[in-house]
C-alpha positions in Angstrom: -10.5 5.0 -39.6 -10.7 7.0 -36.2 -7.9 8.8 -34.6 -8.9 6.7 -31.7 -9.0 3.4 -33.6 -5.2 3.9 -35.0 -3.6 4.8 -31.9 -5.0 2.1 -29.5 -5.3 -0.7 -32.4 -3.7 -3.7 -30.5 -5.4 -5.8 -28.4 -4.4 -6.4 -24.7 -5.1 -9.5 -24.4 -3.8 -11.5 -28.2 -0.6 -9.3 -27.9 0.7 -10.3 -24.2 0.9 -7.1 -22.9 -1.1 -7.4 -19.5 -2.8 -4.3 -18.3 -2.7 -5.5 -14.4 0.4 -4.3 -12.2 2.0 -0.6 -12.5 4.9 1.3 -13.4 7.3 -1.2 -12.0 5.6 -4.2 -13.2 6.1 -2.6 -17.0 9.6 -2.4 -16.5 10.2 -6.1 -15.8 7.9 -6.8 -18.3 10.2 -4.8 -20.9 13.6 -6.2 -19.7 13.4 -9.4 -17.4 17.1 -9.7 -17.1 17.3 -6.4 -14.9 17.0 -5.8 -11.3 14.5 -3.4 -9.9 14.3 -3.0 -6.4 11.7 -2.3 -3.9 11.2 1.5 -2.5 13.4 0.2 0.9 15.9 -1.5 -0.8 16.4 1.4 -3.3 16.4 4.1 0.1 19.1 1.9 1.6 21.2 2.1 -1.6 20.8 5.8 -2.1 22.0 6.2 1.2 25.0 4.2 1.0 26.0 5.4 -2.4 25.9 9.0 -1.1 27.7 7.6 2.2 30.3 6.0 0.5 30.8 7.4 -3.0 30.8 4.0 -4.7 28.5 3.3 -7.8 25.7 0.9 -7.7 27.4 -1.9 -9.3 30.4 -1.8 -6.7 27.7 -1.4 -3.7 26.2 -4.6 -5.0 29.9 -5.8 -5.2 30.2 -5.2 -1.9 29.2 -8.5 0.6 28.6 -6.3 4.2 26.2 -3.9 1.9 24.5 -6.8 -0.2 23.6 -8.0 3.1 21.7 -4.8 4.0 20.2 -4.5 0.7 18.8 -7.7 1.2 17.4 -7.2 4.6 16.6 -4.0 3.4 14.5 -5.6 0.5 13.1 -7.9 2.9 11.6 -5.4 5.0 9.7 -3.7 2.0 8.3 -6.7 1.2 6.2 -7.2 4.4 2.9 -5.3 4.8 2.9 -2.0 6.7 -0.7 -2.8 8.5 -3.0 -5.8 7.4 -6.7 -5.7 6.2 -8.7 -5.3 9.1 -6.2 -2.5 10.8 -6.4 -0.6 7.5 -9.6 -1.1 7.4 -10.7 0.5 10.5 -8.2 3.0 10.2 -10.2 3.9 6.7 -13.3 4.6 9.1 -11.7 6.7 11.7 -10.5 8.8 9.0 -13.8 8.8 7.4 -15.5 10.2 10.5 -12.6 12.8 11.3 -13.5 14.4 7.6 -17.0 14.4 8.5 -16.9 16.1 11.3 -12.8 18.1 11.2 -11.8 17.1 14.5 -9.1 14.6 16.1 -10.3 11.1 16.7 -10.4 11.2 20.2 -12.9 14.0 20.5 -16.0 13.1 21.2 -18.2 14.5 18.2 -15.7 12.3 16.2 -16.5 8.9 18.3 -20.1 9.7 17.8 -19.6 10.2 14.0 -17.7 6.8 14.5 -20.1 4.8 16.9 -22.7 5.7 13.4 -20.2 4.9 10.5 -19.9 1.7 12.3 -23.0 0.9 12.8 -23.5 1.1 9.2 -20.7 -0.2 8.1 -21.4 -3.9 10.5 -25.0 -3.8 9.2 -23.6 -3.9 5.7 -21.2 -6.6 6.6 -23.8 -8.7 8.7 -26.7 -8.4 5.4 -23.9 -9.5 3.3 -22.9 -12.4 4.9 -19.6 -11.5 6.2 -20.2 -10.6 10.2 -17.5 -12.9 11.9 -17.7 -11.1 15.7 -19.6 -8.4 17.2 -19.3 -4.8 16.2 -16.5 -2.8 18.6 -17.1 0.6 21.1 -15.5 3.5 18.9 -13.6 4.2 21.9 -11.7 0.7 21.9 -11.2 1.2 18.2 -10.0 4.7 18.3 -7.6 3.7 21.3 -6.5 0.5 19.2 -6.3 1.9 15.6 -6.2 5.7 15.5 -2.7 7.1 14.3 
């Protein structure tokens, strides 16, 4: 037998060990019973366990900061931007590499104006053109950071 064979010998799928999700997701897979919290949830805790001294399981003790770890874990849940917003955002910063300028110079909204065009061209051959394509002005003015 291989050196490769003997150390990956068990099978992903027969075993139950999933190979979708991350770091996080292997931890909760390890020990269920636990409590892992979100990056904003565990930000708010730092800061309130360096603000007050207390330990983790006296913050969590604590109703006024359970409350703001739970609004705290709340907030990290929701999306930071949504599909479309990200993706045009992905475009703008496509066409700032191409040409190494700000997005509201002009080179760049040309470089944009042609990304664009390719891009909806794409979309419309495959099927997926909902609305017409935008000026790169509008979306530089609408989505650029």
């Amino acid at each position: 037998m291989s050196i490769y064979t003997e150390k990956f010998s068990h099978d992903y799928w027969d075993n139950e060990v999933s190979m979708i999700g991350g770091k996080k997701a292997d931890k909760i897979r390890k020990d269920p019973t636990k409590h892992y919290p979100n990056r904003d949830e565990a930000k708010v805790l730092r800061n309130i366990m360096a603000s007050t001294g207390l330990s983790e399981e006296e913050v969590r003790a604590d109703k006024t900061h359970r409350k703001t770890l739970a609004n705290a874990q709340k907030q990290g849940q929701k999306a930071k931007r949504d599909a479309t917003v990200k993706w045009y955002q992905d475009r703008i910063k496509e066409a700032c590499k191409k040409t190494g300028l700000v997005p509201q110079h002009p080179d760049t909204i040309k470089a944009l104006d042609e990304i664009l065009d390719k891009r909806y061209s794409q979309r419309y051959y495959l099927g997926w053109y909902t609305h017409e394509k935008p000026k790169a002005k509008t979306v530089v003015k609408q989505y650029a950071k």
